[in-house]
Structure formats: C-alpha cells, structure tokens
N, C-alpha and C positions, 0 to 999 in steps of 0.2 A: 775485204778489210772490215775489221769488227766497228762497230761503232761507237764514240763515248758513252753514249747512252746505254749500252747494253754492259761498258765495261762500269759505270756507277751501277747500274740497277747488281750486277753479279757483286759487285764489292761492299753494296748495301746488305744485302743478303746474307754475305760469309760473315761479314758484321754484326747482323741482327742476330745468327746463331750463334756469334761465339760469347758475347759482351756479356749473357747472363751467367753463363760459365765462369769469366773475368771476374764478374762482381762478385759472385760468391766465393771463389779462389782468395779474392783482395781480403774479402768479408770475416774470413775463416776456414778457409780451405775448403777441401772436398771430406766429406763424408757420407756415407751410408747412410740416409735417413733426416739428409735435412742440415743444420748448419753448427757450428761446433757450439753453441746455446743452448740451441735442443736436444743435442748429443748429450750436453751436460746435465741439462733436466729429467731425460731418459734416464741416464745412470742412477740419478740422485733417487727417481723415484721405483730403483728396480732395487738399491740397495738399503732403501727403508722400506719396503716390504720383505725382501729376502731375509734380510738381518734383523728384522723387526726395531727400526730404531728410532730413536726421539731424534726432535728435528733437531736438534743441537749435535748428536753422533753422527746423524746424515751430513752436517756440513762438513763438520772434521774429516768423516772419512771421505767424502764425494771428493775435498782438497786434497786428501790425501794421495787418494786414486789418480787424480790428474798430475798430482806432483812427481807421483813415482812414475807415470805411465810416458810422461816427457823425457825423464831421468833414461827410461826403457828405448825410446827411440835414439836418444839421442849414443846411446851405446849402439847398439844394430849400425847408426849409418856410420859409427869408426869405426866398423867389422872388418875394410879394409885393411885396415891400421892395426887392426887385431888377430891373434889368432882365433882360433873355433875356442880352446881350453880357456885365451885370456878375458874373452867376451863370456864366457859360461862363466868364469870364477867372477867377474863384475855382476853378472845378472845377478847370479846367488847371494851376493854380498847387500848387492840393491834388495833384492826380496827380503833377505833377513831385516835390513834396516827398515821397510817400511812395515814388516811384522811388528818388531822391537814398536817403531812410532803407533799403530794401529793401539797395543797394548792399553794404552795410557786412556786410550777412548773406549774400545770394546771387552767384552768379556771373552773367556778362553772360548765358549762356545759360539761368537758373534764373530772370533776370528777366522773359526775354521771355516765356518759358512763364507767367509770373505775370500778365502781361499780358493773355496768350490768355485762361487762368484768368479773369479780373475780365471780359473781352470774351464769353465765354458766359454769363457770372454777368447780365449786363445782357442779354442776345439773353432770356435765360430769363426775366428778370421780366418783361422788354419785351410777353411771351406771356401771360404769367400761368402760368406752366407752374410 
C-alpha cells in the first residue's frame, strides 16, 4: 500500500511542474518566446525597424497588427462553421480592411514592407519555427 506521504510528495510535484505553465496561460497565454508583452514589444520593435517608422506609426500599426491578427483568429476557429471559400472570402476582406486602415498611417512603400512583414510572419508559423 502506497503511503500518504509519498501520495503528497507525487502530488507536490505534478503541482510544482504544472502551476508555472498555469500562471503564464492565466497571464497571457502561451507563446513562442515569452509572454503576450513581450511578444507585443518584439513586434513593435521588428516593425519600426523594418518599416523604418516614427514612434507614433509604430504604435498605430503595432494596434493595428494585433487588432486584425485577433480578427484572424477569431475567423480560423469558426472554420468549422465555415467553409474553406467562406473563411478565404473573410480573410481577404479582413486583409483588405486592415490595408485600407494601415493607409492612413503608412506610405505606399511602408505598406508593402508591411506586407512582406505579415508574409514571413505566416512562412514562420507555417514551420513552427
């Protein structure tokens, strides 16, 4: 027969491994490289260098990005609800809208790089990288 003590010490344990996981899930979910703040502050400072942009178009678009990039999930997980053509003809319609929003902030050449930006952004997850 096992003993109590061995069944708290195992229970302590499965505990002690999972709760930092917990907390960071509670905190901001999981990502690649750290906690959805510093995800936000990677972005912000790969798209004012890429795009070369004052800190006032970095904020714009950095909101920007996470506005549409929510908009993007939140279409993916009614993919059930969806077909393949009605989810493609939403994406396109999202993309064009946050091109059209981007507009008002960047110039024709700061969009296309934005572009590129968002088309490695999908090559890399596409990897899992």
């Amino acid at each position: 027969m096992v003993s109590m003590k061995k069944v708290f010490i195992t229970l302590f344990i499965v505990f002690s491994a999972v709760m930092p996981g917990l907390t960071q899930m509670v905190n901001g979910g999981f990502h690649r490289g750290g906690t959805s703040t510093e995800m936000n502050a990677t972005i912000k400072r790969q798209l004012k260098a890429e795009l070369n942009l004052t800190d006032a178009q970095t904020d714009a678009v950095a909101m920007t990005y996470k506005e549409y990039q929510l908009k993007m999930q939140s279409i993916k997980m009614e993919t059930n609800a969806n077909t393949e053509e009605e989810m493609q003809s939403q994406i396109n319609s999202l993309e064009a809208a946050r091109r059209q929003k981007l507009k008002t902030v960047l110039n024709d050449q700061q969009i296309e790089m934005f572009e590129h930006f968002i088309e490695n952004k999908k090559v890399i997850a596409s990897k899992g990288i």
